[in-house]
C-alpha positions in Angstrom: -12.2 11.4 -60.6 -15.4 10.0 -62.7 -16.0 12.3 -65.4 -19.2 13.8 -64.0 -17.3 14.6 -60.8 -15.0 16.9 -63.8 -17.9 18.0 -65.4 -19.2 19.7 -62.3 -15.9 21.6 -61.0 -16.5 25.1 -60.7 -13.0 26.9 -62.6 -12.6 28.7 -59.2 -13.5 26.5 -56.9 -10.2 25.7 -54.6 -10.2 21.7 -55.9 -9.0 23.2 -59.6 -5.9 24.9 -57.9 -4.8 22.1 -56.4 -2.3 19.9 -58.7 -4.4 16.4 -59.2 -4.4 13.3 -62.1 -7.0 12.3 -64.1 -7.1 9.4 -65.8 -9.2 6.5 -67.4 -9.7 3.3 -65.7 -8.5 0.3 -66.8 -11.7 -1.8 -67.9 -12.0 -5.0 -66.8 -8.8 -5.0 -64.3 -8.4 -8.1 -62.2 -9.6 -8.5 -58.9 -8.8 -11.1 -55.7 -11.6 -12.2 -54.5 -13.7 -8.6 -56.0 -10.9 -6.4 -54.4 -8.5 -4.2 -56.3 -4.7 -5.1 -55.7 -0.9 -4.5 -56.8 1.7 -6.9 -56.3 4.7 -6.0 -54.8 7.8 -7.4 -56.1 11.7 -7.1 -54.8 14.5 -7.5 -56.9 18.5 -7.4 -57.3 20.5 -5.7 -59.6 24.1 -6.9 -59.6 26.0 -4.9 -62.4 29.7 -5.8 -63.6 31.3 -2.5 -64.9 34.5 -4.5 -65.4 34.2 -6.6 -68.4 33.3 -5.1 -71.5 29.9 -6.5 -72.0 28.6 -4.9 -68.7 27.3 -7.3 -68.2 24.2 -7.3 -65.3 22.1 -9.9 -63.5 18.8 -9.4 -61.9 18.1 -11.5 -59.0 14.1 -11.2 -58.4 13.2 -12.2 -55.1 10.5 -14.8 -55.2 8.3 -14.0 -52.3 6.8 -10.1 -52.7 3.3 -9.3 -51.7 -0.1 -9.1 -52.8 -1.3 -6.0 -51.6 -5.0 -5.8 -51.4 -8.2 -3.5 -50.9 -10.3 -4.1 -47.7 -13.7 -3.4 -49.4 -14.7 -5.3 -52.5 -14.4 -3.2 -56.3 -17.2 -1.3 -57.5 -16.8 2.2 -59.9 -19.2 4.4 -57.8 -17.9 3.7 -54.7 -15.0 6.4 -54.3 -13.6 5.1 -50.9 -10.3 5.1 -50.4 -10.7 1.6 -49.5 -11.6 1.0 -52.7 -9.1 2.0 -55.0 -5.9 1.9 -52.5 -4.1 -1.1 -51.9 -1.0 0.5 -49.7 -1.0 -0.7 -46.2 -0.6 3.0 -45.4 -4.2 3.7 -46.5 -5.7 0.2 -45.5 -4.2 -0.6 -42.2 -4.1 3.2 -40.4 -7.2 4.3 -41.5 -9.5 0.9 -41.5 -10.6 0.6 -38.0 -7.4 -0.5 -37.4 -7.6 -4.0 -38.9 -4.6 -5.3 -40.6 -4.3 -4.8 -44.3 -5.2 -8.7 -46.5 -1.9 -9.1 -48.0 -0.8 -12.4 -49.4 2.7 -14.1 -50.8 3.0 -14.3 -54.3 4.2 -17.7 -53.3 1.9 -18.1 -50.5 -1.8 -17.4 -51.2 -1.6 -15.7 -54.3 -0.4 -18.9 -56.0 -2.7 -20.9 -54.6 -5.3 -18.7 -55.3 -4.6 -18.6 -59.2 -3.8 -22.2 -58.7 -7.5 -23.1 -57.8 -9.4 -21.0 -59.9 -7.2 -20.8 -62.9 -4.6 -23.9 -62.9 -0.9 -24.3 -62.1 0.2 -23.3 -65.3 -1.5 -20.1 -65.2 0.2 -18.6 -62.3 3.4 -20.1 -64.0 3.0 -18.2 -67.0 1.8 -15.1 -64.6 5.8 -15.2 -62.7 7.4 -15.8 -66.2 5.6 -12.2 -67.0 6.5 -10.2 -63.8 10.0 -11.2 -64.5 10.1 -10.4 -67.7 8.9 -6.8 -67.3 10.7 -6.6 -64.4 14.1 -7.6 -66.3 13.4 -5.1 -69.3 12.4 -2.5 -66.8 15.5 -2.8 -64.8 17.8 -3.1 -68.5 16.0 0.3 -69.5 17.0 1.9 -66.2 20.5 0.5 -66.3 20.9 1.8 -69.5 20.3 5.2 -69.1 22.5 5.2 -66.0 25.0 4.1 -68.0 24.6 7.0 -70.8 24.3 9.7 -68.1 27.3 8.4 -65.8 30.0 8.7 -68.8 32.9 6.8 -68.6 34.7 5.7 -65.3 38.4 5.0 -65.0 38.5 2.3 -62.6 36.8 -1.2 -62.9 33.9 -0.9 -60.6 30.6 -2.8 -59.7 27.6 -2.5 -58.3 24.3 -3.8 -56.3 21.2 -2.4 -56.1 17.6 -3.5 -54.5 14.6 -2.1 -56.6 11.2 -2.7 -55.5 8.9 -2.6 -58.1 4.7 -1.9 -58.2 3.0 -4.0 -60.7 -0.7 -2.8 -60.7 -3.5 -5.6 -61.3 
């Protein structure tokens, strides 16, 4: 909601008794091409209970998705096709066009390739995989406090998909 849309809210209208976030935008977020997007990224948590480092490896799957907008960015337009990028709001409700996802290793790299150099989108993957790791370490920690000990030597897999917002 823009704050003037707030502003004007009647207390009792039936919008204020509905559950809803507000929140500020993120200024200058990046853009494909002038269209909001998230990436969507895939990764593998393999987690040895045995030894007595527990220790864990995360396996991030190299080709997730560039999910993006169907109409270009702009702060007073509140479309949907705007500020969505799930293919649930941009391929059902679009006139039935398919939603403009790309490969992260496809057309996303060669995107940020052109227009901002090799090393760039380099830099970009050595990023998403390092929040990714930490996120996935915070996660499996907390498992671990919450699951107490376990008698028998056990191990585990798991496949997290995770939403990194641009």
């Amino acid at each position: 909601l823009r704050s003037a849309d707030v502003a004007s809210m009647d207390a009792s209208s039936s919008a204020c008794r509905k559950p809803m976030v507000v929140q500020r935008y993120v200024p200058n977020i990046s853009l494909i091409e002038g269209r909001k997007f998230h990436l969507r990224v895939y990764a593998l948590v393999v987690e040895d209970t045995c030894s007595r480092s527990r220790s864990m490896r995360v396996l991030i799957y190299r080709e997730g998705l560039a999910l993006i907008a169907t109409e270009r960015f702009d702060h007073a337009n509140l479309s949907q096709y705007v500020h969505v990028t799930n293919n649930r709001v941009q391929y059902a409700d679009y006139c039935g066009m398919p939603p403009a996802n790309w490969l992260i290793q496809g057309q996303l790299r060669r995107y940020i390739e052109e227009k901002c150099g090799v090393e760039r989108f380099q830099h970009l993957w050595q990023q998403i995989k390092a929040v990714l790791t930490a996120a996935i370490e915070v996660v499996v920690a907390k498992m671990s406090q919450t699951a107490g000990k376990q008698s028998a030597c056990q191990g585990s897999m798991d496949v997290r998909n995770f939403q990194l917002i641009g």
